[in-house]
Jmol script that loads the backbone (N, CA, C; Angstrom):
load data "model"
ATOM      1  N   UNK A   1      30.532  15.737 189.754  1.00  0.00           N
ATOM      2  CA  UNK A   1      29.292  15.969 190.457  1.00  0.00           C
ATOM      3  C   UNK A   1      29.326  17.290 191.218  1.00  0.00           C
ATOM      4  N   UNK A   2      30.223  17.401 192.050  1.00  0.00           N
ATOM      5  CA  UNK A   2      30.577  18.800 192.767  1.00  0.00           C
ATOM      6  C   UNK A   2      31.864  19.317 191.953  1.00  0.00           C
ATOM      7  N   UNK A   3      32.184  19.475 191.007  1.00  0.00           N
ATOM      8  CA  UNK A   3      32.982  20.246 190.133  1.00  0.00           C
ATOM      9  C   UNK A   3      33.239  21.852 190.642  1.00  0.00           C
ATOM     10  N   UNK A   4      32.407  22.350 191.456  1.00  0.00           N
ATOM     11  CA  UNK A   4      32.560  23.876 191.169  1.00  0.00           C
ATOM     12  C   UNK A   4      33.284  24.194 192.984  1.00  0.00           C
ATOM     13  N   UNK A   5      32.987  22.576 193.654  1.00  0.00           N
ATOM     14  CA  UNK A   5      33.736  22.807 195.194  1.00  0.00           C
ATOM     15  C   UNK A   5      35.223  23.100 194.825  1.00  0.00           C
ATOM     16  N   UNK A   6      35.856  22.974 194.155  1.00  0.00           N
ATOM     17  CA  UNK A   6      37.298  22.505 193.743  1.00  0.00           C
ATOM     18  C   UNK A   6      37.937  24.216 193.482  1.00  0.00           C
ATOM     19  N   UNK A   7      37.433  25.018 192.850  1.00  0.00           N
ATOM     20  CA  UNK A   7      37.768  26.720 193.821  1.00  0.00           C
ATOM     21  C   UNK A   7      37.529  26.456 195.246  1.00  0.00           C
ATOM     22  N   UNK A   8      36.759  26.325 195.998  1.00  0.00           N
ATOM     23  CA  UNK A   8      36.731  25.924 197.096  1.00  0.00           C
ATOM     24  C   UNK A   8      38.187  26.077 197.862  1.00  0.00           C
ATOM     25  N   UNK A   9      39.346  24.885 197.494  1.00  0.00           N
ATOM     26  CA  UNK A   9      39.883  24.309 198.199  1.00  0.00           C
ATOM     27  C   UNK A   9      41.179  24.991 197.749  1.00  0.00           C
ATOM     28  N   UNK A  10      40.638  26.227 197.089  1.00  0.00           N
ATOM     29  CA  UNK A  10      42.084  27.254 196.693  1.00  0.00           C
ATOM     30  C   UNK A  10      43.479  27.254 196.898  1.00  0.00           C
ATOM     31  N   UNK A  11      43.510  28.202 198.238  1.00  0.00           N
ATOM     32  CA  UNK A  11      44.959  28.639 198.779  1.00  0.00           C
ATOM     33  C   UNK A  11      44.719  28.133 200.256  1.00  0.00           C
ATOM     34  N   UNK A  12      46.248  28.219 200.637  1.00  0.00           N
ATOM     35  CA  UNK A  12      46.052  27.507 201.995  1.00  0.00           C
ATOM     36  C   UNK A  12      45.525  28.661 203.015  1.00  0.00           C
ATOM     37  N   UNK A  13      45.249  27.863 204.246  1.00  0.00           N
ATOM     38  CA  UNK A  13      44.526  28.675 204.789  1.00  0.00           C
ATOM     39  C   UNK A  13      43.136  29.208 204.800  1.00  0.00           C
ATOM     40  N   UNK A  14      42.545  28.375 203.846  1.00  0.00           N
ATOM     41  CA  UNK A  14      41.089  28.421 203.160  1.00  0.00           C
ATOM     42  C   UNK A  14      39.811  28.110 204.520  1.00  0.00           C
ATOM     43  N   UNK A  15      38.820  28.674 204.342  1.00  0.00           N
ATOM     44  CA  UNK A  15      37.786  27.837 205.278  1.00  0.00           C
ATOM     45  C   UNK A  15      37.443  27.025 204.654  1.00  0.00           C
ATOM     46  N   UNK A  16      36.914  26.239 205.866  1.00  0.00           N
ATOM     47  CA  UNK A  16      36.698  24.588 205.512  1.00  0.00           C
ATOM     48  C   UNK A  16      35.089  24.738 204.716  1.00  0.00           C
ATOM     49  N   UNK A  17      35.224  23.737 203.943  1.00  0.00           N
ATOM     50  CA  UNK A  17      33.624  23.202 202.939  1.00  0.00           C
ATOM     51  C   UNK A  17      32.596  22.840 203.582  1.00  0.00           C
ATOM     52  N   UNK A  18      31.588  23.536 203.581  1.00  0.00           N
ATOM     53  CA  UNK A  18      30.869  21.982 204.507  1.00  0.00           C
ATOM     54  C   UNK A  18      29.821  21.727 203.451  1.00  0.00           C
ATOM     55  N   UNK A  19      29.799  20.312 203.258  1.00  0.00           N
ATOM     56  CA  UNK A  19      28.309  19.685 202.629  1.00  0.00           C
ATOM     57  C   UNK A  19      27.310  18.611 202.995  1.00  0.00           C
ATOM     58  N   UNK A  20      26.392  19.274 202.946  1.00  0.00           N
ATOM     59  CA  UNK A  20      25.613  18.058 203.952  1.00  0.00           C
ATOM     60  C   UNK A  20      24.610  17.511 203.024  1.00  0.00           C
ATOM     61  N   UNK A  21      24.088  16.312 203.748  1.00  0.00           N
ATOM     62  CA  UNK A  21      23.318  15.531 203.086  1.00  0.00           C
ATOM     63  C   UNK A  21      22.662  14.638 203.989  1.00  0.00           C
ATOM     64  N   UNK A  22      21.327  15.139 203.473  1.00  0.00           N
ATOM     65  CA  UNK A  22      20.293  14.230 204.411  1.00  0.00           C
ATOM     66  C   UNK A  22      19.991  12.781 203.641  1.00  0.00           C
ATOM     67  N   UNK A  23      20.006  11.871 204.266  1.00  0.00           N
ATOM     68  CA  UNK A  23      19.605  10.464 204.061  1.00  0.00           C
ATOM     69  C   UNK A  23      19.102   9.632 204.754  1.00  0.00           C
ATOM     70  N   UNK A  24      17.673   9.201 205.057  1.00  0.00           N
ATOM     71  CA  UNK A  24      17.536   8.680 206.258  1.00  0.00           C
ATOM     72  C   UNK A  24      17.410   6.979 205.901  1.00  0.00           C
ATOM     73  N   UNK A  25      17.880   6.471 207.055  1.00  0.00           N
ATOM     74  CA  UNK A  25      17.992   4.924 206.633  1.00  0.00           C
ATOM     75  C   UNK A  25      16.923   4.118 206.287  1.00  0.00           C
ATOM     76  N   UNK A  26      16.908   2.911 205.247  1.00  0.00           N
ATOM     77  CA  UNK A  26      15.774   2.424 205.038  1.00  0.00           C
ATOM     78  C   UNK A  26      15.504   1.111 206.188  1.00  0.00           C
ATOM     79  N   UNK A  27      16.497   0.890 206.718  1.00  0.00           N
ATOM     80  CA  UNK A  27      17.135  -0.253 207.871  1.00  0.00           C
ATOM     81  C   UNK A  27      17.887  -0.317 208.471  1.00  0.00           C
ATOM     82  N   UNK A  28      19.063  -1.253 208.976  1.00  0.00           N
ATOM     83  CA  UNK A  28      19.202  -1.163 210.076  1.00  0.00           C
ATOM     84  C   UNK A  28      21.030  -0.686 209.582  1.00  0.00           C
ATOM     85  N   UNK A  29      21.111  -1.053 208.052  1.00  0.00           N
ATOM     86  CA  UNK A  29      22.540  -0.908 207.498  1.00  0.00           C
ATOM     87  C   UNK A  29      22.013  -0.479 206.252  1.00  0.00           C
ATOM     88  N   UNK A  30      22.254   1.010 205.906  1.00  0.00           N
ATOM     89  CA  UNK A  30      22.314   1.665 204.840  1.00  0.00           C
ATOM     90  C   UNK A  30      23.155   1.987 204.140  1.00  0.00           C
ATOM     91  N   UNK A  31      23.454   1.635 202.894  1.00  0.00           N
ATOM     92  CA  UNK A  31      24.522   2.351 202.305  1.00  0.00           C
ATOM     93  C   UNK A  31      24.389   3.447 201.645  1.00  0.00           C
ATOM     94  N   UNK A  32      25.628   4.542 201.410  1.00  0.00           N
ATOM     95  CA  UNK A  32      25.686   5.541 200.726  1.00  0.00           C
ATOM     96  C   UNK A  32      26.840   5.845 199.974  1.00  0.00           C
ATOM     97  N   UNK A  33      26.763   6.171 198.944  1.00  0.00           N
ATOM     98  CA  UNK A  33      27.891   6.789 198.317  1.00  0.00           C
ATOM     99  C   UNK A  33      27.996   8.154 197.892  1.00  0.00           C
ATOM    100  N   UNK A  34      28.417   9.039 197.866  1.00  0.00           N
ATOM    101  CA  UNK A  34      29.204  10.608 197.603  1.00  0.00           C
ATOM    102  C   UNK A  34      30.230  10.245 197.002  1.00  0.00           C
ATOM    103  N   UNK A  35      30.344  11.609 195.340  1.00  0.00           N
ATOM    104  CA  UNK A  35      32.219  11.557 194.965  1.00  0.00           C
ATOM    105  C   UNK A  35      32.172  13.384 195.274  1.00  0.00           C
ATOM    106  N   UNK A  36      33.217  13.385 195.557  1.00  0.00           N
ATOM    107  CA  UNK A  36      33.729  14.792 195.315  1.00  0.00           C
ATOM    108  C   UNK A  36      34.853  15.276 194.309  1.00  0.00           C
ATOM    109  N   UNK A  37      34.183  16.269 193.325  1.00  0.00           N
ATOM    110  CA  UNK A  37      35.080  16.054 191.976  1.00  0.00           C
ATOM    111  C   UNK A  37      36.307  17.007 192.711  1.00  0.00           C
ATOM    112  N   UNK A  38      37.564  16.495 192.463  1.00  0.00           N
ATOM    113  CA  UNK A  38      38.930  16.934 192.978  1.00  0.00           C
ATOM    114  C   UNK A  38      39.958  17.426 191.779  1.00  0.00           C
ATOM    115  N   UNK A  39      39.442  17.598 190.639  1.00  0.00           N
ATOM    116  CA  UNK A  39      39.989  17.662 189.604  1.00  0.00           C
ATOM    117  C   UNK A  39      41.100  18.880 189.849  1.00  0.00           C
ATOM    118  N   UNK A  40      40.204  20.466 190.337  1.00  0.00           N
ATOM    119  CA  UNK A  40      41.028  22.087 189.970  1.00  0.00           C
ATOM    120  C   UNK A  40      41.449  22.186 190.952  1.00  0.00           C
ATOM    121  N   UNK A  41      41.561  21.077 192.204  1.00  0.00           N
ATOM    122  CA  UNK A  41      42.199  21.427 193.569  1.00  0.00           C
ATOM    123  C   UNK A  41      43.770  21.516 193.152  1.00  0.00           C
ATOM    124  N   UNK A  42      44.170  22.800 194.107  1.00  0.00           N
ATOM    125  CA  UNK A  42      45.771  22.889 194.010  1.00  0.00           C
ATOM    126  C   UNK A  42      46.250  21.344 195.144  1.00  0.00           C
ATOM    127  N   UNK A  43      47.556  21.135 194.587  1.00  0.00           N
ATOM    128  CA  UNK A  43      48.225  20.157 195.292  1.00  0.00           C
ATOM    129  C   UNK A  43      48.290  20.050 196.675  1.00  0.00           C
ATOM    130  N   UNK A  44      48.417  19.371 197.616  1.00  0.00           N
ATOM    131  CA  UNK A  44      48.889  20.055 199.344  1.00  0.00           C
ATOM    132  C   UNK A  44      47.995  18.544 200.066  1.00  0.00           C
ATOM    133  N   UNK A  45      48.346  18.841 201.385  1.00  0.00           N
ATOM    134  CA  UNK A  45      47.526  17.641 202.155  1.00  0.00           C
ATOM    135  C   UNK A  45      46.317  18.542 202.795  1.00  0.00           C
ATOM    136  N   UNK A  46      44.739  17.479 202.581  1.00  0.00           N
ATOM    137  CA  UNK A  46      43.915  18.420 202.972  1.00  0.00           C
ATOM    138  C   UNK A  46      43.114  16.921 203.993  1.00  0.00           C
ATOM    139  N   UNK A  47      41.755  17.390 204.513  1.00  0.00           N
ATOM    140  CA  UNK A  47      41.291  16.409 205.876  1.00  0.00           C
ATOM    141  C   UNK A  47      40.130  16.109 205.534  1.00  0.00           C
ATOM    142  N   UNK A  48      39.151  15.817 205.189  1.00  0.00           N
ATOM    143  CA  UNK A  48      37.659  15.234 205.105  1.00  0.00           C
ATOM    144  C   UNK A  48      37.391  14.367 206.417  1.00  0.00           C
ATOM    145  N   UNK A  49      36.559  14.987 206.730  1.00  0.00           N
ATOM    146  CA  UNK A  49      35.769  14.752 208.173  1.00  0.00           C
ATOM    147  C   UNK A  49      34.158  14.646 207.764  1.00  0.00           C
ATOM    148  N   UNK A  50      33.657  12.921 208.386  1.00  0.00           N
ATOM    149  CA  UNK A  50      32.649  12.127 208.213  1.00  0.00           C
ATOM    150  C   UNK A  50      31.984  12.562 208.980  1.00  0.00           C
ATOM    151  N   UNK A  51      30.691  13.352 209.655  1.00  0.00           N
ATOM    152  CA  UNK A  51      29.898  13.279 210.417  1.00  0.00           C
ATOM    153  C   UNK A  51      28.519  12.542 210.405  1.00  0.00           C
ATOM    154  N   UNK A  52      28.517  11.250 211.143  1.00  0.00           N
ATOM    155  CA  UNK A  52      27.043  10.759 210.793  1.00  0.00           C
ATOM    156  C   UNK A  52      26.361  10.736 212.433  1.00  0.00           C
ATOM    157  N   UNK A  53      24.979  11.270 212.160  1.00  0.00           N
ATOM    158  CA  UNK A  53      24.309  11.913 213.447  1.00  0.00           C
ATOM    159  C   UNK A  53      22.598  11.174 213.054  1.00  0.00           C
ATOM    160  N   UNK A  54      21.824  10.536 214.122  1.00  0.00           N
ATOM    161  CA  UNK A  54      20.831   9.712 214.494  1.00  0.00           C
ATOM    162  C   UNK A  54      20.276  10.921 215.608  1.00  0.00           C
ATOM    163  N   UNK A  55      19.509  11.231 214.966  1.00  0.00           N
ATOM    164  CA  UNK A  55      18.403  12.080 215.607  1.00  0.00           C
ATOM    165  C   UNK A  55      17.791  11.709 216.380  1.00  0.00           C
ATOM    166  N   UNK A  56      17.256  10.724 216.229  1.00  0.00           N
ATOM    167  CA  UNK A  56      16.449   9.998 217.018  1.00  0.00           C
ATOM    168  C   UNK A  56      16.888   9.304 218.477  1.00  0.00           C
ATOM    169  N   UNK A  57      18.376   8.930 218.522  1.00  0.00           N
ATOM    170  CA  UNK A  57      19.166   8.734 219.940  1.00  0.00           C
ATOM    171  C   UNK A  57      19.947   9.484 220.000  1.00  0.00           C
ATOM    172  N   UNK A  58      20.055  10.649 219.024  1.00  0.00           N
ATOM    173  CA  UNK A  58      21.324  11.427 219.706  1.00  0.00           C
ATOM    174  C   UNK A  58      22.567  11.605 219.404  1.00  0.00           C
ATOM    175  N   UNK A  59      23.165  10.378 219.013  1.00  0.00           N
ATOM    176  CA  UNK A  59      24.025   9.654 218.877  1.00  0.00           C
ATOM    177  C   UNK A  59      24.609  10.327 217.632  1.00  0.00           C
ATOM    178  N   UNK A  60      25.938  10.734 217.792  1.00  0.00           N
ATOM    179  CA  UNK A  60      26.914  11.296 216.485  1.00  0.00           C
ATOM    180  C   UNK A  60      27.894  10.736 216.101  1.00  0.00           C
ATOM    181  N   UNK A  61      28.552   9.976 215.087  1.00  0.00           N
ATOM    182  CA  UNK A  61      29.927   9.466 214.657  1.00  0.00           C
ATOM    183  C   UNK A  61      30.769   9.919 214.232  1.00  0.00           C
ATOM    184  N   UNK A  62      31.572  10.486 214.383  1.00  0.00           N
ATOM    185  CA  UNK A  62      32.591  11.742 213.598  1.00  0.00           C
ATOM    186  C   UNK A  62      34.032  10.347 213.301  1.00  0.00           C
ATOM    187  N   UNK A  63      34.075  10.866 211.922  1.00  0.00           N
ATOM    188  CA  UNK A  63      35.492  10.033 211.516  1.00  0.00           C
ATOM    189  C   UNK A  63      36.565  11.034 210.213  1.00  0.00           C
ATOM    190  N   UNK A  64      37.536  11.138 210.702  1.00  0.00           N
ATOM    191  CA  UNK A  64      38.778  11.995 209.714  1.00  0.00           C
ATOM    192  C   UNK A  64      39.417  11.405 209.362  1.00  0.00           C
ATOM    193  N   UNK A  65      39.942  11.542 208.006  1.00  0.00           N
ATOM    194  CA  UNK A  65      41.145  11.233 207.303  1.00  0.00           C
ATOM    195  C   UNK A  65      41.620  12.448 206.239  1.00  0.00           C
ATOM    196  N   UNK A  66      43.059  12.369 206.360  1.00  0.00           N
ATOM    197  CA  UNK A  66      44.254  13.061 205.355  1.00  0.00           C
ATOM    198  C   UNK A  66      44.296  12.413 204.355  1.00  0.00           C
ATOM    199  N   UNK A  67      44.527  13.295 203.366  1.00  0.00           N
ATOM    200  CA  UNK A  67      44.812  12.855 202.097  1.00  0.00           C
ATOM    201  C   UNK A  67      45.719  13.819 201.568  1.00  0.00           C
ATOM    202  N   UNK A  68      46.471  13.565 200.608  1.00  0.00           N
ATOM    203  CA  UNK A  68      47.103  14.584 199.851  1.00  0.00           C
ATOM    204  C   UNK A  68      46.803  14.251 198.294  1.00  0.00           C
ATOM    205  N   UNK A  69      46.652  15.295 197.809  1.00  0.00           N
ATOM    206  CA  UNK A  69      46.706  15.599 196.279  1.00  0.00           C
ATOM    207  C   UNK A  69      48.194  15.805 195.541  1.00  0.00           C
ATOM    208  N   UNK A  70      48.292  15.205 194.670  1.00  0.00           N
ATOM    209  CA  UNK A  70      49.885  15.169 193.836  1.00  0.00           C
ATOM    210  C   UNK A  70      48.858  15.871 192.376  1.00  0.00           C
ATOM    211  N   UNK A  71      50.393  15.913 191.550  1.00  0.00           N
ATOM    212  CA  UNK A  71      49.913  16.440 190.462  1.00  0.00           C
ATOM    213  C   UNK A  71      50.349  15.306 189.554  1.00  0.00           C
ATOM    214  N   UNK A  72      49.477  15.290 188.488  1.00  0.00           N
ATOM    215  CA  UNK A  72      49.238  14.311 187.421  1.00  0.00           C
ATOM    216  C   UNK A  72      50.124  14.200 186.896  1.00  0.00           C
TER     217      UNK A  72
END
end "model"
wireframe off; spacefill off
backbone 0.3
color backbone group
C-alpha cells in the first residue's frame, strides 16, 4: 500500500516519516486499520508513534512502540 515509504527508512539517522490520516468517528468506538509496506527497509530497530487527537475536546493520545526488522 505504501511501498515507496520503504526508501524512506534508508540509512540511519534518517528523518522521521510522518503520515497522516484523517478519519472521523462514526461512534463512540471506531475502528481502523493501516499496513505499512516494510518490504525495502534496511534491517535495524526503528519506533512508530500513534497519534490520535479529538478536536473537538482537545484531547490527544500519543502511543510508541520499537520494533526491529531482521532479514528474511
Amino acid at each position: 500500500m505504501f511501498a515507496s515509504i520503504g526508501r524512506l527508512f534508508s540509512a540511519a539517522g534518517a528523518r522521521p516519516v510522518l503520515l497522516e490520516f484523517d478519519a472521523p468517528a462514526s461512534g463512540p468506538v471506531t475502528r481502523e486499520q493501516r499496513g505499512i509496506e516494510l518490504r525495502d527497509v534496511s534491517k535495524g530497530t526503528y519506533r512508530l508513534t500513534v497519534v490520535i487527537s479529538d478536536p473537538a475536546s482537545g484531547t490527544t493520545v500519543t502511543r510508541t512502540q520499537r520494533f526491529q526488522v531482521v532479514e528474511r
